[in-house]
C-alpha positions as CSV (number, residue, x, y, z in Angstrom):
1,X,0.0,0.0,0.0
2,X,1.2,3.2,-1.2
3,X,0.6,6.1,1.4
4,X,2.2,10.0,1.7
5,X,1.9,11.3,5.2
6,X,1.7,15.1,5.4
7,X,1.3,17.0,8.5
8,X,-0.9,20.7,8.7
9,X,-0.2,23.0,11.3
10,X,-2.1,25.8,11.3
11,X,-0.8,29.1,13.5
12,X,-3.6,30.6,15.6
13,X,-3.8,34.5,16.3
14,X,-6.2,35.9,19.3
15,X,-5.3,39.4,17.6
16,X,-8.5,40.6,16.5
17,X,-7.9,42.0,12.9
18,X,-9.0,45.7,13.0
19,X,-6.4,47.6,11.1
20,X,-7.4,47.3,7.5
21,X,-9.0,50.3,6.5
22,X,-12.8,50.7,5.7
23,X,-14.2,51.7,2.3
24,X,-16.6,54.7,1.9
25,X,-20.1,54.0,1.7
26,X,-21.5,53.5,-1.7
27,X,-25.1,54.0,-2.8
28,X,-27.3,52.5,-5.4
29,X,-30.1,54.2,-7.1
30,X,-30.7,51.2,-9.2
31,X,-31.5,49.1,-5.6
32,X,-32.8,52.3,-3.9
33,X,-31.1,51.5,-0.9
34,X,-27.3,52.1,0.6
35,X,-25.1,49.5,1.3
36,X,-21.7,49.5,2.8
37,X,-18.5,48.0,1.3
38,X,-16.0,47.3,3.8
39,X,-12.5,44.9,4.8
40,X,-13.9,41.5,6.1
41,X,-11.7,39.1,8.1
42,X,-10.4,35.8,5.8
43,X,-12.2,32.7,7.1
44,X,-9.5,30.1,8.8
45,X,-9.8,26.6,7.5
46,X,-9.4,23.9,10.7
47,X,-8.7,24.2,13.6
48,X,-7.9,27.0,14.9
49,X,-6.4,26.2,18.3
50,X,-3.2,25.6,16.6
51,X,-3.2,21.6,16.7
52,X,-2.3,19.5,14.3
53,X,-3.4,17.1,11.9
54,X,-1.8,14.0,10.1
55,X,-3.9,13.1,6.8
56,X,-2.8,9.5,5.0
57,X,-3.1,9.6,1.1
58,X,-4.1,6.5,-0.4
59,X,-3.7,5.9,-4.2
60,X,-6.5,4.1,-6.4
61,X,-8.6,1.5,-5.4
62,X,-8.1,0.4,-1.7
63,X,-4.7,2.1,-1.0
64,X,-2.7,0.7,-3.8
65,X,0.3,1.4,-5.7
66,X,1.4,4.4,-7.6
67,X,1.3,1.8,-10.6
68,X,-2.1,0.1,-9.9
69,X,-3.4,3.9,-9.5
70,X,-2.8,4.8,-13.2
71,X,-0.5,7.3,-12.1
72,X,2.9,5.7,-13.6
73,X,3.6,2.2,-15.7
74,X,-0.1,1.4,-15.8
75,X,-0.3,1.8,-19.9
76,X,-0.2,-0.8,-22.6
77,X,1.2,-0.9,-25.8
78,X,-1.9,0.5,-27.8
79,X,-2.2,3.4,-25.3
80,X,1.1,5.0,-26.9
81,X,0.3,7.0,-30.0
82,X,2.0,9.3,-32.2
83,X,1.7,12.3,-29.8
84,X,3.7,11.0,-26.9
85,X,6.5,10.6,-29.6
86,X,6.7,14.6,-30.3
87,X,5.9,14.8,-26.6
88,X,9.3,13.0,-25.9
89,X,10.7,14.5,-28.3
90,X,10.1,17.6,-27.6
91,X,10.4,16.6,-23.3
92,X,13.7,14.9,-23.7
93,X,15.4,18.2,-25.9
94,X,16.1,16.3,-28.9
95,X,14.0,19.0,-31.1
96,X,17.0,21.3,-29.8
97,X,19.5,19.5,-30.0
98,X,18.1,18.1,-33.5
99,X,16.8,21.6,-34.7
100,X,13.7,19.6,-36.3
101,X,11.3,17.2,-36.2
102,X,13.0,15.4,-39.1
103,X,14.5,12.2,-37.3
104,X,11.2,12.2,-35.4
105,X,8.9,12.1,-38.6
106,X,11.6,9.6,-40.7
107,X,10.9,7.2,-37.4
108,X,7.3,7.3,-37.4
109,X,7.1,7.1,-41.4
110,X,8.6,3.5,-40.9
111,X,5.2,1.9,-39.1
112,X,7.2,1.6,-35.9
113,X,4.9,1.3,-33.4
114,X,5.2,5.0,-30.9
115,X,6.2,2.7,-28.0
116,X,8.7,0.9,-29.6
117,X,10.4,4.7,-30.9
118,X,9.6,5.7,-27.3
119,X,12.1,3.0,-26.0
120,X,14.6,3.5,-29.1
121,X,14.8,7.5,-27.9
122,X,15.2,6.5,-24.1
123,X,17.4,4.2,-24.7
124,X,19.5,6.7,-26.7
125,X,19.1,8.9,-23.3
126,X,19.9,6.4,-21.1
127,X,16.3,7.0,-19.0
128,X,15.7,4.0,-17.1
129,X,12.5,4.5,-15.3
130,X,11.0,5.5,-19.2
131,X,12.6,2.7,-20.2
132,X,11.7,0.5,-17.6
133,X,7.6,1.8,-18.0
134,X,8.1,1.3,-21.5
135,X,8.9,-2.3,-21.4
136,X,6.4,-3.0,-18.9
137,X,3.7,-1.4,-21.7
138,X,5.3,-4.0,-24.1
139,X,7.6,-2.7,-25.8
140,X,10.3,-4.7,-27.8
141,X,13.5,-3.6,-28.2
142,X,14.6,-5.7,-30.8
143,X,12.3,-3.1,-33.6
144,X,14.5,-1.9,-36.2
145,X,15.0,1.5,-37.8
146,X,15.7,2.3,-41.0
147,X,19.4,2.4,-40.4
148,X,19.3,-1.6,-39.1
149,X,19.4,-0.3,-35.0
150,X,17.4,-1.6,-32.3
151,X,17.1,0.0,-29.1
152,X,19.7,-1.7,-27.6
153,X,22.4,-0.5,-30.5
154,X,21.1,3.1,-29.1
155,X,21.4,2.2,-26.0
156,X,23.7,5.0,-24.8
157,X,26.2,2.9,-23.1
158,X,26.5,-0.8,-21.8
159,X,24.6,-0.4,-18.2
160,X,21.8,0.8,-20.1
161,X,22.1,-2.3,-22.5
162,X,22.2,-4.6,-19.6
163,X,19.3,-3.0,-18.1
164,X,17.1,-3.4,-21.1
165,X,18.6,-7.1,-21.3
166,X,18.2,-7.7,-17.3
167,X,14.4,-6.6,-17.1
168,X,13.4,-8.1,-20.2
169,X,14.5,-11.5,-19.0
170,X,13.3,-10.6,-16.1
171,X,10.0,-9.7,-17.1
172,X,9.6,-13.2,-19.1
């Protein structure tokens, strides 16, 4: 069971508040009566004795994990489209770097399933926890590109290799 504890403590004052200045009275024809604008003292949410409160998140159904939630690695495979490509893309600096959308667009014009890009770019980033969500959504990392690589040829270095190796075999 997934859980964040937070603690509130809320200051208390005894101190009525009576130095904010008034507003003139205004009058409205319209209504035929006169009403007065003034300062009005902001309402205090809890206690207001100064004790403290402990509150106990629980995630998703019956207190569960930040993954059984829908909050992270809860996707499948068919839940990764096109858009979460440029969102990468875009999130991981590779338009800058790249200065277009060009490697982007030559990798989705292949019929590469989004997921399956999503791993080759992490993998070229060396992002484990995106690569580890992305296996877990199905991923393969033996998809080629046009250029013959897999995600584990753009694997940035060898620990990221092994990971993708390790969980895989893992994961089977």
């Amino acid at each position: 069971m997934a859980s964040i504890p937070c603690t509130f403590q809320i200051p208390c004052s005894s101190k009525p508040v009576n130095s904010l200045p008034s507003l003139p009275k205004l009058s409205s024809k319209f209504l035929g009566s006169q009403k007065t604008l003034s300062w009005s003292r902001p309402s205090r949410i809890g206690p207001s004795n100064g004790s403290r409160t402990q509150c106990w998140f629980k995630f998703g159904k019956n207190g569960v994990d930040a993954e059984g939630a829908g909050i992270y690695g809860s996707q499948g495979r068919d839940d990764f489209d096109r858009d979460d490509v440029e969102q990468s893309f875009n999130y991981m600096g590779m338009l800058a770097v790249e200065g277009s959308y060009d490697k982007m667009e030559a990798l989705l014009n292949q019929n590469i399933h989004p997921v399956d890009i999503l791993l080759m770019l992490a993998a070229s980033e060396g992002d484990k926890p995106k690569i580890e969500e992305l296996l877990r959504a199905g991923a393969k990392y033996d998809v080629k590109d046009a250029d013959g690589r897999t995600a584990l040829e753009r694997a940035v270095n060898e620990e990221i290799r092994d990971f993708i190796l390790g969980f895989s075999v893992q994961k089977a």
